[in-house]
C-alpha positions, 0 to 999 in steps of 0.5 A: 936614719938610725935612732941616734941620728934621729934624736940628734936632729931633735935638739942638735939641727939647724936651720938658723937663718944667718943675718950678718956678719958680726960677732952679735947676730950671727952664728957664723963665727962660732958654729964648731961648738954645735953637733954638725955646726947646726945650732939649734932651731926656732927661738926667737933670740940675738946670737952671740959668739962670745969672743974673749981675748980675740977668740971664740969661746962659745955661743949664745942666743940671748933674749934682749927682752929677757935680758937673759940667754935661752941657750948656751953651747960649747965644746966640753973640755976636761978642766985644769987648774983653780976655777978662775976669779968671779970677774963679771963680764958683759957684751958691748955689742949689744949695747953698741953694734959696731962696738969691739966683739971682745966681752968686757969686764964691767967697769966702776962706777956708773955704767952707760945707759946703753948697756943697762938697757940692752942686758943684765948688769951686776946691780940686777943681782945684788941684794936678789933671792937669786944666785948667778946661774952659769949656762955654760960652767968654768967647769967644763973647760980647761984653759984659763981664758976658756973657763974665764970667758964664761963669767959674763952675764949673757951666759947667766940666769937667775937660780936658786941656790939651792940649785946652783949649789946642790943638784944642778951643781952635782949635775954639773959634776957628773957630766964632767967626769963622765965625759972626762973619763969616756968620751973620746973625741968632742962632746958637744953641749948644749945648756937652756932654760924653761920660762914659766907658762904664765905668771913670769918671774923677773928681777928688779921690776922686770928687768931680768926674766927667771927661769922656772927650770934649766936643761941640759944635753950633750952628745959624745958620738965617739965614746968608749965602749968599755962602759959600766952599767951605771952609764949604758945611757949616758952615750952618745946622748944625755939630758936632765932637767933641773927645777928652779922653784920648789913650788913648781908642779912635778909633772917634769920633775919630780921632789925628793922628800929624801933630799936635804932641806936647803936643796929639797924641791930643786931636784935634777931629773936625768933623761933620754934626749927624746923626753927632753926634747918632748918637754921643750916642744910641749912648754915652748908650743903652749907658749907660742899656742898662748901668745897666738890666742888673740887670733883665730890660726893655730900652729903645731907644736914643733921643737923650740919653735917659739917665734913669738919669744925674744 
């Protein structure tokens, strides 16, 4: 096996266990939008095929009890046209399994319980410290529906402005040229959140789980060769992570002093796969390791082998 092929089976392998047929619950619908249509392994979450306007858009695995996805994945896109207006949209099978697969715009007025219970709803962010944090970004798609389908709160974390603003949208940013100018066939995204090891963070007593760093990686195996020095890293594979709390340690990533003061402390480390890689098997293991210290067994840490998180 070579080096890229290696790196790739890190982050980008399956071994998924399909639970049925249905756009909330299985991968099944939407697995083109994985590298080799293997979705990442070992988080304990719901997977959803977003589905907007009878197509599937991109996937998700989403934490009920968080209220919040661990991961978003797509096929990247050049984008075309204005970015589409903030209609919020939510999911009604996790509200309702044999509800209608097609996301939903979230309606005036009260809302039924069922959805406040099973997700995150507009009145989680509203009046919070907290912006609406895309996974996958409108940015990184080119038709309307595509771009518009990413304005649901299953695709959403809590994040910092001075993230979503600044660094994390200037990561955003970079990837989007890059892969628009260089990548010559699909390039295939993946973009998760890092909780916090202990102390977790939430929105309105619990309801909604903030995360105490986002990554993000992407693989475009047919890529031009032509590239600038600058990029020689940026293919096949890529990875960053971006802090969410400027108090956070910066052992993961570190602050620039440089920086301007409303984005200073939410900077954007740029990385080879391995790193990343290495950072979520060592954060997700000390969680699992922390979840199992009630009982006597000990487990490896493994990639993104966290069956205790849902």
């Amino acid at each position: 096996m070579s080096d890229l092929s290696a790196a790739l089976v890190l982050v980008f392998t399956a071994g998924w266990c399909i639970m049925c047929a249905a756009d909330v619950g299985d991968f099944a619908p939407c697995l083109q939008v994985f590298y080799k249509s293997w979705p990442p392994k070992g988080l304990a979450g719901t997977p959803i095929c977003q589905r907007y306007y009878n197509q599937y858009r991109f996937a998700t695995l989403y934490s009920r009890l968080r209220r919040s996805p661990w991961f978003s994945a797509y096929l990247y896109s050049a984008p075309a046209g204005k970015r589409p207006t903030s209609c919020w949209k939510f999911e009604p099978q996790l509200a309702y399994p044999g509800a209608d697969g097609n996301m939903i715009p979230f309606p005036p007025g009260p809302l039924d319980q069922n959805v406040v219970d099973s997700q995150a709803v507009e009145l989680d962010y509203i009046n919070s410290t907290y912006s609406r944090g895309h996974l996958n970004p409108s940015l990184h798609h080119q038709s309307h529906e595509d771009r518009s389908a990413t304005f649901t709160l299953t695709n959403v974390v809590p994040q910092k402005a001075g993230s979503n603003d600044g660094p994390w949208e200037a990561l955003e940013q970079t990837v989007n040229t890059t892969l628009a100018a260089y990548c010559l066939g699909e390039a295939h995204v993946v973009t998760g959140v890092i909780p916090y090891q202990s102390d977790e963070h939430w929105l309105r007593n619990h309801r909604v789980a903030v995360p105490e760093y986002l990554w993000s990686a992407y693989c475009c195996p047919n890529y031009n060769n032509s590239l600038p020095e600058e990029l020689r890293d940026a293919f096949p594979t890529y990875a960053a992570i971006g802090r969410n709390d400027r108090n956070s340690t910066e052992e993961i990533v570190p602050v620039s002093q440089t920086a301007k003061k409303q984005f200073r402390g939410f900077d954007v480390r740029q990385m080879p796969l391995e790193t990343l890689e290495k950072y979520l098997r060592d954060r997700f293991g000390a969680a699992e390791e922390k979840q199992n210290s009630g009982g006597k067994r000990k487990r490896k840490n493994h990639l993104m082998r966290v069956k205790g998180q849902t």
